[in-house]
N, C-alpha and C positions, 0 to 999 in steps of 0.2 A: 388744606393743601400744604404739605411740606414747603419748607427752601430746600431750594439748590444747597445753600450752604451752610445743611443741617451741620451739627457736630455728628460726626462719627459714634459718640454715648449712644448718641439716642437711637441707631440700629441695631442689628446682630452684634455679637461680641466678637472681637478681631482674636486673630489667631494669636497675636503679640497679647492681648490680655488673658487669654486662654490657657500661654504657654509661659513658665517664666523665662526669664530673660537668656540666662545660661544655658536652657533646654534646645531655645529657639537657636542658640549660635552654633549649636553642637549637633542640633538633628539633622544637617544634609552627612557629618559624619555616622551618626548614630544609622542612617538609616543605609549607605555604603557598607558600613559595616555589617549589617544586620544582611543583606543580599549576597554579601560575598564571602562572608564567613559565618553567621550564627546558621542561615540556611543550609547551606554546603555540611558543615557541621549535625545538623538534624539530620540532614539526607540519609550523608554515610553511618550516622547510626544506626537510622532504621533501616540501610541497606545491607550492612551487618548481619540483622535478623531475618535475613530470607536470601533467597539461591539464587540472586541476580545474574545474570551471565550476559556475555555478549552478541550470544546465540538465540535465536528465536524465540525460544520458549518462552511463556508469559512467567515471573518470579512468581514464585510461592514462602511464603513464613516458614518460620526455620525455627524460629526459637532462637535458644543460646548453642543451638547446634556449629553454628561455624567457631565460635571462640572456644567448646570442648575439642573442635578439630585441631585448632589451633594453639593449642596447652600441649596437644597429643603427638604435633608436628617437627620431628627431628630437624627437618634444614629451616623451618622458622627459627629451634633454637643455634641452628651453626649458624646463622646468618646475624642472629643476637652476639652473637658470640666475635663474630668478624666485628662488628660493628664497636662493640666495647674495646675490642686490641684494637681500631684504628682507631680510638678517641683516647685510649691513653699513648698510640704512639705518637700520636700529634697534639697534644694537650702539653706535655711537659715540656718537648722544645718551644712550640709556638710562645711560650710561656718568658721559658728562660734565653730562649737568642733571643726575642723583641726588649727585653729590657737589659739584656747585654748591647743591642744597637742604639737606646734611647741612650744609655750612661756614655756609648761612644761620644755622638753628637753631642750631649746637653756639657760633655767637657770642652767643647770650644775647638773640635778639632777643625782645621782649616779648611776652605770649600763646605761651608755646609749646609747650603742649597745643592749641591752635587748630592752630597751623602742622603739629604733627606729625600730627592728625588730618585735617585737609586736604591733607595729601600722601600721607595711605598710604589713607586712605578709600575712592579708588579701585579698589584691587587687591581690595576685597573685593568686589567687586560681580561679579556671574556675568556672562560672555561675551554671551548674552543681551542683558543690559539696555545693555552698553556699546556693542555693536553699533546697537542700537535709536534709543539717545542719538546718535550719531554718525550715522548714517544721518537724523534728522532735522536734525542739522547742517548737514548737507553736499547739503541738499536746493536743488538750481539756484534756484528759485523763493525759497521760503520760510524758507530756513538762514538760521540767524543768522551762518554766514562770507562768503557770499555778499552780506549783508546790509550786513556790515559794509564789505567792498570795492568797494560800491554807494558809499556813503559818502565815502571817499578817491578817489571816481571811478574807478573800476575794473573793468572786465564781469565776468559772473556767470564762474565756473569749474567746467567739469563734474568734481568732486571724485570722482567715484566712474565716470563715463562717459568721459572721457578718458584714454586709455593712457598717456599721458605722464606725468598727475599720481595716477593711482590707487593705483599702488604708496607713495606718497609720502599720500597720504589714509591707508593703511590702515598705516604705519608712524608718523602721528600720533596715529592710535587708537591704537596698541600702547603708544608715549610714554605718553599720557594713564594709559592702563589700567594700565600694570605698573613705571613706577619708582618706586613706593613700596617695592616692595620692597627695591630695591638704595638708596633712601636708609636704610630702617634700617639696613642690614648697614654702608653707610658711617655711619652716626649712631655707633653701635655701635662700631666703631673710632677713632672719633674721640674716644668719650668715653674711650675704653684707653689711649691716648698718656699717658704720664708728663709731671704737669707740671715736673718742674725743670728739662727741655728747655727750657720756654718762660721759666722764670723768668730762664736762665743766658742765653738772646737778648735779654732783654730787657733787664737785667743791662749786655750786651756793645752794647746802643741798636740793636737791630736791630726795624725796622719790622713792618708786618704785613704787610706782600708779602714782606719778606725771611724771615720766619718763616713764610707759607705754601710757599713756595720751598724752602728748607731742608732744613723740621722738616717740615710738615704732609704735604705728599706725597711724601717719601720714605719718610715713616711709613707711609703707606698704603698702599705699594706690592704688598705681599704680597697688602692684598684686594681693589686694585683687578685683578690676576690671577684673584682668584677670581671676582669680579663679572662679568669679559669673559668668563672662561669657562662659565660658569653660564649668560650672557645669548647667548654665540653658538650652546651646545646647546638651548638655548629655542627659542631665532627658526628655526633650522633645521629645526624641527618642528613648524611652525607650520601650523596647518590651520580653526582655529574663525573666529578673528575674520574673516580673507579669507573665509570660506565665509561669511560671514552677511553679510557687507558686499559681497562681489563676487560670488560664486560662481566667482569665479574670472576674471569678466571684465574690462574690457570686451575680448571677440576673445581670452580666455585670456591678458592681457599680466602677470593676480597671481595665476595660479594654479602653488600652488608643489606641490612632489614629490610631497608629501601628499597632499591632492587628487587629483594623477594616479592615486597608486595607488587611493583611494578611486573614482573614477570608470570606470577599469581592471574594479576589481574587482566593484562593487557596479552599474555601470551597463551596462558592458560584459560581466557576466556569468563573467569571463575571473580566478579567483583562481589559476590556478595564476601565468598571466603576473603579476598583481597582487604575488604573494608574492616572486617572480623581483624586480621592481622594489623590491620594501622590503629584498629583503638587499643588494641595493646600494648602495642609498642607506646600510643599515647601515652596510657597509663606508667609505663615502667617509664617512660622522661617524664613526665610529673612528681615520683616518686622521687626521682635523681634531683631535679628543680627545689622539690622540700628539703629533701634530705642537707642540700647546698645550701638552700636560706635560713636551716634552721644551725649548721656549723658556723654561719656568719654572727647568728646572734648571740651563740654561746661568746661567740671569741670578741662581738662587744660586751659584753654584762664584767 
């Protein structure tokens, strides 16, 4: 007859022996992740390969037939197309004002718990409300930008109805709403930089354009990589603020991939082709993803 208080050897083998130590701390992660995204992930592959829809009929296999549709599909590619011009016209400001507002601050200018709260304030605010805010901005009639170009003598601008300037409205909202973020992350390195850099220019009578020249942004260079990169898989997957502020119009001129496939699938009834369109898009941001990690390593070597 055993004891009560056998050693634990001498039964089954515990899951902790089973499993090594790091496996065991990381699989309530491992297996979250594996239900909410490796599955999801398999699903719409294989949902890809067949005529899914949201209509009755049972799916049937397809083959590669939705991604040849989808090669073949002119407003897949206009909407690729919206999607690249709103990533490069929000890539280069987000870029360059966030680290023109980190160099304001990181020089000591006065209040700068104000300033840092008034530039990142924004980012906190839900899609919602900043759509909302901007949409009565930008109202023909009654906007305070309209208003103001009244002013300096100027006719009203359809910010949101004119295809020429909408995409360019809806990448000032983006501006507005999300470079707080990328000024901490420059705040952030700015305050990292070693000062005897600056002591030893100053030292040598070098000015303060020579010492932002120099010192300051080659110092940065590292995160100003990570910031373009962070900020160009952002904007390419962009779908909130355009949807509440254009729907995509006017005439589909800002509706970008996203959208498409959202309206594909959810309007059009059609998820298999839906699913077909988002691994492509997948693919062509993975390409973009390389293409960026592998300029980074040139420009360490």
């Amino acid at each position: 007859m055993s004891s009560p208080h056998a050693s634990p050897r001498s039964g089954a083998p515990s899951v902790r022996r089973l499993l090594p130590p790091g496996l065991l701390f990381a699989l309530p992660f491992l297996v979250l992740f594996a239900l909410f995204m490796v599955w999801p992930l398999v699903q719409g592959l294989w949902m890809s390969l067949t005529d899914t829809s949201l209509s009755a009929h049972t799916p049937g296999f397809v083959g590669l037939d939705n991604f040849t549709e989808a090669f073949q599909d002119a407003e897949m590619w206009r909407a690729l197309g919206h999607t690249v011009w709103f990533t490069v016209l929000s890539t280069v400001p987000l870029v360059v004002v966030a680290l023109g507002m980190a160099l304001l601050v990181h020089t000591g200018l006065p209040g700068q718990w104000v300033w840092r709260l008034a530039f990142f304030a924004p980012y906190l605010l839900p899609v919602g409300v900043v759509s909302l805010l901007w949409i009565w901005l930008y109202q023909p009639d009654l906007g305070l930008l309209n208003h103001l170009l009244d002013i300096v003598g100027i006719g009203p601008v359809g910010w949101l109805s004119d295809e020429s300037v909408a995409m360019w409205a809806v990448a000032l909202t983006t501006l507005w709403w999300t470079v707080g973020f990328n000024f901490l992350l420059y705040l952030a390195a700015l305050q990292a930089l070693p000062d005897h850099l600056y002591e030893a220019a100053a030292i040598d009578g070098a000015g303060a354009w020579r010492r932002l020249r120099s010192i300051t942004l080659p110092q940065l260079s590292r995160i100003t990589v990570v910031v373009t990169v962070l900020q160009v898989l952002a904007s390419l997957k962009v779908f909130d603020q355009i949807y509440l502020l254009t729907k995509g119009g006017p005439n589909g001129s800002t509706r970008p991939v996203v959208e498409y496939v959202y309206d594909v699938g959810f309007t059009g009834y059609r998820l298999g082709y839906a699913s077909a369109i988002s691994y492509v898009f997948f693919a062509l941001v993975l390409l973009a993803s390389a293409a960026q990690y592998a300029a980074l390593r040139r420009r360490e070597k």
